[in-house]
C-alpha positions as semicolon CSV with decimal commas, in nm:
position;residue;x (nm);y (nm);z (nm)
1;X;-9,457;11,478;-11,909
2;X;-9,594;11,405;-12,271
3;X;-9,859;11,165;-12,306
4;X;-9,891;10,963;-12,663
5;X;-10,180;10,692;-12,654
6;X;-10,117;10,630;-12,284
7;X;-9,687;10,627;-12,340
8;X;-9,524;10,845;-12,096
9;X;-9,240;11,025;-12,328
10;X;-8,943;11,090;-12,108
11;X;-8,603;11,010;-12,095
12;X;-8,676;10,650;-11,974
13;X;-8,885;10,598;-12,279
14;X;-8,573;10,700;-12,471
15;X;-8,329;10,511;-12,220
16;X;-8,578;10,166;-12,389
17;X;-8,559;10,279;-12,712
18;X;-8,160;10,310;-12,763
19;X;-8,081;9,992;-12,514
20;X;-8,281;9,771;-12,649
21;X;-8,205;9,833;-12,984
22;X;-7,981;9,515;-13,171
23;X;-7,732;9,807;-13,333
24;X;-7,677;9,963;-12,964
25;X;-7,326;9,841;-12,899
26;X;-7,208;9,910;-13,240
27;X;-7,276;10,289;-13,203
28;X;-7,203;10,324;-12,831
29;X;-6,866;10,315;-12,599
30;X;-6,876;10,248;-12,249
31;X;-6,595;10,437;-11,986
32;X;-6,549;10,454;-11,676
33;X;-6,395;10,828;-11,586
34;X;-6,228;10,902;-11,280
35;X;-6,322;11,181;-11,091
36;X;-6,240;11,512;-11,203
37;X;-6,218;11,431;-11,574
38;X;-6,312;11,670;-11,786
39;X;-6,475;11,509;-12,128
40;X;-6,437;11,828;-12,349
41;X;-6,343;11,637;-12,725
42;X;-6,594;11,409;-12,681
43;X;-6,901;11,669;-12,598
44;X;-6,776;11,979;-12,832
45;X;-6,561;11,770;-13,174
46;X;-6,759;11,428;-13,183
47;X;-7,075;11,526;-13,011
48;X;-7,129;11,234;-12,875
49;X;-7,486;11,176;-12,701
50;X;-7,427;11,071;-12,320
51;X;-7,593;10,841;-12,103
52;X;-7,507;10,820;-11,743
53;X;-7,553;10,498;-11,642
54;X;-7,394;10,556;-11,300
55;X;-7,176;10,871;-11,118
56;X;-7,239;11,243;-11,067
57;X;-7,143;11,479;-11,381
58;X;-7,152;11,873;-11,414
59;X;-7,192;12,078;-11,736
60;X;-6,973;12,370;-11,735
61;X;-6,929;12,676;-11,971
62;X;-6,658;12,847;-11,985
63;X;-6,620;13,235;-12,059
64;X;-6,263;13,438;-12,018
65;X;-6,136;13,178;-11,794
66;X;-6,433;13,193;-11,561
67;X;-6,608;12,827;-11,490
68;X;-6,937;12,819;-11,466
69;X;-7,134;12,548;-11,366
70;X;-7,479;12,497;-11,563
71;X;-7,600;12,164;-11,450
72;X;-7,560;11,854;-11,271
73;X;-7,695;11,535;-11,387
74;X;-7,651;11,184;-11,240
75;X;-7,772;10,837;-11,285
76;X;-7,984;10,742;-11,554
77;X;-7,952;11,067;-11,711
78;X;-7,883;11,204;-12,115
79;X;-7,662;11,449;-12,213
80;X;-7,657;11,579;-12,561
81;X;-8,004;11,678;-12,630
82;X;-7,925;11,985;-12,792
83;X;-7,709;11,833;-13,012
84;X;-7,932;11,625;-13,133
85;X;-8,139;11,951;-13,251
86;X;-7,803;12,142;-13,407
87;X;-7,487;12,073;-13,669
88;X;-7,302;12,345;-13,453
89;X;-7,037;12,260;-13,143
90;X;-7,145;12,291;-12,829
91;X;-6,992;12,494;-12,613
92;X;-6,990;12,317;-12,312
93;X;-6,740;12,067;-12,090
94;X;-6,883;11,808;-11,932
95;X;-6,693;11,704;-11,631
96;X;-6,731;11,383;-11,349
97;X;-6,742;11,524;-10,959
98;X;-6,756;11,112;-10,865
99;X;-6,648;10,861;-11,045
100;X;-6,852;10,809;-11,307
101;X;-6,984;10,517;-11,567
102;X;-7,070;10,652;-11,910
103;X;-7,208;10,554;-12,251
104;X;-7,129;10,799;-12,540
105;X;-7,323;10,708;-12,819
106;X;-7,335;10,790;-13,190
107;X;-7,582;11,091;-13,217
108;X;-7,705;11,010;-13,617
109;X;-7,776;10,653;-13,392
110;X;-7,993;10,803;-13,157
111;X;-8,153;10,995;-13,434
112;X;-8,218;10,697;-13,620
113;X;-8,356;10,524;-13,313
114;X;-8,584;10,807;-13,279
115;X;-8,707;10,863;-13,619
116;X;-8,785;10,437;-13,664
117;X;-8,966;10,391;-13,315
118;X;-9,303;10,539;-13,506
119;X;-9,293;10,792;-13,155
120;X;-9,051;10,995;-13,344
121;X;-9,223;11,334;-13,332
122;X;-9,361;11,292;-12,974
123;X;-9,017;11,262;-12,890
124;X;-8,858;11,549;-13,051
125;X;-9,156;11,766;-12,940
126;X;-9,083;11,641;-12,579
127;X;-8,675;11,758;-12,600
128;X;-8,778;12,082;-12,760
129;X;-9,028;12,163;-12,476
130;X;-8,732;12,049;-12,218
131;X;-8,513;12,278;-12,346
132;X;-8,723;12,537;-12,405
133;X;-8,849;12,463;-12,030
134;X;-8,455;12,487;-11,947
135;X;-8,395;12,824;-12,115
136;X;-8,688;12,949;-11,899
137;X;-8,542;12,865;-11,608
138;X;-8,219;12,991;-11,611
139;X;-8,372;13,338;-11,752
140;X;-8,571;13,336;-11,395
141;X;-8,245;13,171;-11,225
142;X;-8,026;13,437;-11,300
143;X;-8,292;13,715;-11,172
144;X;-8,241;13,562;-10,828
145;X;-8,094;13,727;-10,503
146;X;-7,754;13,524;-10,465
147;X;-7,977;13,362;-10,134
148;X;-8,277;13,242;-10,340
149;X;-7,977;13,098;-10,636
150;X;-7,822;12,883;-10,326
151;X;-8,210;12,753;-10,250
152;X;-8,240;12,682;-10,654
153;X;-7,919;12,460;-10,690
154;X;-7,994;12,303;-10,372
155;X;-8,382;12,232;-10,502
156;X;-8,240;12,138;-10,848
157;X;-7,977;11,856;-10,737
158;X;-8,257;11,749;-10,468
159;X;-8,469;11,695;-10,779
160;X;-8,262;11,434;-10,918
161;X;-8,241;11,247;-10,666
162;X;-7,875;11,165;-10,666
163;X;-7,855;11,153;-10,281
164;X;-7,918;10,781;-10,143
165;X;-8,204;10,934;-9,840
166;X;-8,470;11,200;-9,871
167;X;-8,353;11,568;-9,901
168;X;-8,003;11,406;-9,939
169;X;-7,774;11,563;-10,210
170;X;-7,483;11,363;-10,360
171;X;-7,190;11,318;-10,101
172;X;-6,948;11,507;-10,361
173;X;-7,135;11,805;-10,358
174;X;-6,974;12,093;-10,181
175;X;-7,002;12,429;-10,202
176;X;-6,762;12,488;-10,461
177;X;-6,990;12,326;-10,656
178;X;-7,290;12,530;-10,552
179;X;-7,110;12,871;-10,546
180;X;-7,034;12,792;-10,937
181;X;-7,405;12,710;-11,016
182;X;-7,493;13,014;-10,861
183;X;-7,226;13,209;-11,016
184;X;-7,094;13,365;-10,656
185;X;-6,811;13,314;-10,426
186;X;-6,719;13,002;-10,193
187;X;-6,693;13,219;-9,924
188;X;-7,027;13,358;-10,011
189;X;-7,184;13,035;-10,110
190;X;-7,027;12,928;-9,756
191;X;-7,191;13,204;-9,538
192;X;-7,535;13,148;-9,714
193;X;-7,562;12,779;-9,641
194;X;-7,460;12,838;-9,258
195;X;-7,727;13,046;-9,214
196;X;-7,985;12,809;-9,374
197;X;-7,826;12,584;-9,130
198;X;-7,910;12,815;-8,793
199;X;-8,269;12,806;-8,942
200;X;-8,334;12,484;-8,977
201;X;-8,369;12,429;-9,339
202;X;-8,088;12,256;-9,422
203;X;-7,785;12,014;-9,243
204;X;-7,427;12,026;-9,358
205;X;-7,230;11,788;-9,165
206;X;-7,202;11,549;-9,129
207;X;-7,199;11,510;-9,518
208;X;-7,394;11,423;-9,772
209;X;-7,555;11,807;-9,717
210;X;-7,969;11,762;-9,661
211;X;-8,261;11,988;-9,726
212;X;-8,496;11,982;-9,402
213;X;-8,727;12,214;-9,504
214;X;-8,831;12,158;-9,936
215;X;-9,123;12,409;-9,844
216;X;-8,934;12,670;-9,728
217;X;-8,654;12,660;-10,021
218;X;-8,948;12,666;-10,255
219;X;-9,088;12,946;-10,129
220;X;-8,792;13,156;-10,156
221;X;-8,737;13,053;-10,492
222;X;-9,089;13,166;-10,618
223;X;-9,073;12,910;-10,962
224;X;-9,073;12,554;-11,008
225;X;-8,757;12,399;-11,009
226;X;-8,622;12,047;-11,186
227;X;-8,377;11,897;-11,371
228;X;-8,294;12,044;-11,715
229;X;-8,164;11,931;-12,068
230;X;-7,821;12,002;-12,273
C-alpha cells in the first residue's frame, strides 16, 4: 500500500475523495442490477468508472464465443481503473452473480477528483502499480497446473472478503464460476474441489463454500495472491 506523508493511498482513499465531493451526484448514477445482468454498454461505449457499493460482480472477456472469467470484485470495490489510464474501449463485460448496487460515474469526474485532491500523482502511481501488480499475476496464474488455478481463485475471492465468516466465499459462488476463472471444465473444476474436500482444506456444503486450510492453498500456489484492478 502507498504511503504519502502518513496517507494510506488505496481505493478507500479514493472511495473519500469521489463521495465526498459536492459535484458527486451530478456525475454519478446509482442502479440496482438484478442478478445475471450483464453491463456491457456501460463498461466498453461510455466507460463509465464503477463503484460497488453492495453485490458480487465478475469481469469477463470474451474470445470466439468462449467466456472467460477475469475477476470478481464485491463490496466497496472500483471498476474502471484502466480506463482511467486509456481513450481506447475496453474489452471487457462486467456482469452481477448477486444482486448488485452500483454507482457508474463519469470517468473525466474521477479524473478531475484526482488531479484537484493535491494527492493526484500518488494516486495514479498507486493504479499503475495495481495494474501492473495485476498483469503479473495472471502471467504466473496462467502457468499454473489446473489444481494450483482452483487454489488461486479460491485464495483470490477469499481475499476480498465477500463471504460474511472467515474462509467463507460469497454464497453465489459455484463452480461454474471457478471453472471459468481457471479457464477449465465444470466437471473438472468439480472433481478438483471434491478432492480438496477429502483432504480437509476446503468445505462445500452446505454452501457458502469455505477454505479450512489458507496455508495449504498458499503453498500450492507458490505466489502471493489478492484482489486485482480493471
Amino acid at each position: 500500500m502507498l504511503q504519502t506523508f502518513g496517507v494510506e493511498i488505496d481505493e478507500n482513499f479514493l472511495e473519500i475523495l469521489l463521495f465526498s465531493n459536492k459535484s458527486f451526484d451530478k456525475y454519478s448514477k446509482k442502479k440496482v442490477l438484478p442478478a445475471k445482468t450483464v453491463i456491457d454498454a456501460s463498461v466498453t461505449e461510455n466507460r463509465s468508472f464503477i463503484y460497488i457499493e453492495k453485490g458480487v460482480t465478475k469481469i469477463v472477456a470474451s474470445h470466439n464465443t468462449k467466456e472467460t472469467t477475469i475477476s470478481f470484485s464485491g463490496d466497496g470495490e472500483f471498476i474502471g481503473f484502466a480506463s482511467l489510464l486509456s481513450r481506447g474501449s475496453s474489452q471487457f463485460a462486467l456482469e452481477t452473480i448477486s444482486e448488485t448496487t452500483a454507482y457508474f460515474i463519469d470517468p473525466y469526474f474521477v479524473l478531475n477528483v484526482i488531479d484537484e485532491s493535491g494527492w493526484g500523482t500518488s494516486i495514479l502511481l498507486k493504479i499503475i502499480e495495481n495494474l501492473t501488480q495485476s498483469v503479473n499475476y495472471y502471467g504466473q496464474f496462467n502457468l499454473l497446473p489446473a489444481k494450483a488455478k482452483v487454489a488461486a481463485a479460491l485464495l483470490h475471492l477469499e481475499s476480498k472478503k465477500l463471504g460474511k465468516g472467515e474462509g467463507q466465499l460469497p454464497k453465489e459462488i459455484c463452480q461454474h464460476h471457478l471453472a471459468s476463472y481457471c479457464q477449465i471444465t465444470r466437471e473438472y473444476a468439480t472433481t478438483i474441489l471434491s478432492k480438496f474436500e477429502e483432504e480437509g482444506l476446503v468445505k462445500l456444503t452446505p454452501k457458502p463454500i469455505t477454505i479450512l486450510d489458507i496455508y495449504a492453498l498458499k503453498q500450492m500456489v507458490g505466489f502471493e495472491v489478492a484482489g486485482s484492478l480493471h
